[in-house]
C-alpha positions in Angstrom: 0.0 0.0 0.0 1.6 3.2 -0.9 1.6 6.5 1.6 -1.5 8.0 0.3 -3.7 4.9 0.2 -2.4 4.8 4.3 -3.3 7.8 5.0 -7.0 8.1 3.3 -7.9 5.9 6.4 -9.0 7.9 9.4 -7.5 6.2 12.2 -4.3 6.4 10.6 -4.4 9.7 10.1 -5.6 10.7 13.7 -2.4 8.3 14.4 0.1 9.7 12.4 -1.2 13.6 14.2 -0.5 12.0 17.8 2.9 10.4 16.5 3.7 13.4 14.4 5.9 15.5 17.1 6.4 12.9 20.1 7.4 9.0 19.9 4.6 6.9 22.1 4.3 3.2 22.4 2.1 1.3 20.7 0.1 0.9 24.1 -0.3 5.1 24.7 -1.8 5.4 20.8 -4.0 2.3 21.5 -5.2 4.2 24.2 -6.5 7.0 22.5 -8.9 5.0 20.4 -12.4 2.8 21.0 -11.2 -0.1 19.1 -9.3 -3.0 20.4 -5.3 -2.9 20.6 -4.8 -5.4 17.4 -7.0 -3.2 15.4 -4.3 -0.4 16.0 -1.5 -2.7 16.0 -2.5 -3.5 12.3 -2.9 0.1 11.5 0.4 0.8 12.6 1.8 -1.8 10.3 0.1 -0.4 7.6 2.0 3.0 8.5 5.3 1.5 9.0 4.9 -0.8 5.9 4.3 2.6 3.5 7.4 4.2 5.1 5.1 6.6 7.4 6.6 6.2 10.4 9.4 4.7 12.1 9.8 1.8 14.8 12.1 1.9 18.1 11.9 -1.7 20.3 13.2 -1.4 24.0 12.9 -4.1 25.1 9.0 -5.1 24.9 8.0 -1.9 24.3 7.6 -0.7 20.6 7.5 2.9 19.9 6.7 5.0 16.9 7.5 8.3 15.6 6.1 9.7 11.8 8.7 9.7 9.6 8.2 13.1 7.9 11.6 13.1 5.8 9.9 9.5 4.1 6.6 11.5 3.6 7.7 13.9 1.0 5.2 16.4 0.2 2.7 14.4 2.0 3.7 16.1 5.3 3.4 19.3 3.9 0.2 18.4 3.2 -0.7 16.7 6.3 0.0 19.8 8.8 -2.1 22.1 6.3 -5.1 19.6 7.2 -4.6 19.7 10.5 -3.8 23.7 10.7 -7.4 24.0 9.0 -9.4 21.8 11.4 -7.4 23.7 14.2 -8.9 26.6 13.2 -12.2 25.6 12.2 -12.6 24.6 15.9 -10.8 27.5 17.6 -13.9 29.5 15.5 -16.5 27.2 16.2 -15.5 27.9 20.1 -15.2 31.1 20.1 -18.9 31.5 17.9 -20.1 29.3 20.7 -18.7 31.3 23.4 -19.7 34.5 22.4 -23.4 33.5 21.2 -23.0 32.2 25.2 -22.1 35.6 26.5 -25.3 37.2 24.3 -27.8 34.6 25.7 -26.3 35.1 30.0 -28.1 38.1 31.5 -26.3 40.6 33.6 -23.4 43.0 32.6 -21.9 43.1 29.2 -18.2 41.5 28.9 -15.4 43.8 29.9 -17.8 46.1 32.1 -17.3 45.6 36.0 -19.6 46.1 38.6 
């Protein structure tokens, strides 16, 4: 399976964004996820197999890191994704907090009592 085909896959995406600046084990990813650890275990082959990311054993414990060098472009690409659902939800909160502040009686924001 080449990079892109990895990547069009959700979960490996949302993996490759927690493994993109810090190395975790297999067991802290796993975590983050409602599926069971062999279903990330195979999704992390499927990343390490297309030259994604990069595998360090101590001892039991594997850990993994993206491998943005082997991604090419594709990194590029992948933090410009990211970047844009950043900021869609830093608007979305702050719509959300300022319809809040509209809808809560009492004194406007910035006025003190």
């Amino acid at each position: 399976m080449d990079a892109v085909q990895a990547v069009a896959e959700p979960r490996r995406r949302e993996i490759l964004r927690l493994v993109w600046d810090a190395e975790l084990s297999a067991g802290e990813i796993a975590e983050r996820f409602d599926v069971t650890f062999g279903a990330v275990s195979q999704h992390l082959k499927v990343l390490r197999d297309s030259g994604l990311v990069t595998l360090r054993q101590d001892g039991k414990r594997r850990f993994y890191r993206a491998d943005r060098e082997a991604m090419g472009p594709l990194a590029d690409y992948l933090q410009s994704m990211w970047a844009a659902k950043l900021d869609t939800l830093t608007e979305l909160a702050e719509a959300a907090e300022r319809t809040e502040q509209a809808e809560r009686p009492g004194d406007p924001e910035g006025e003190s009592s």
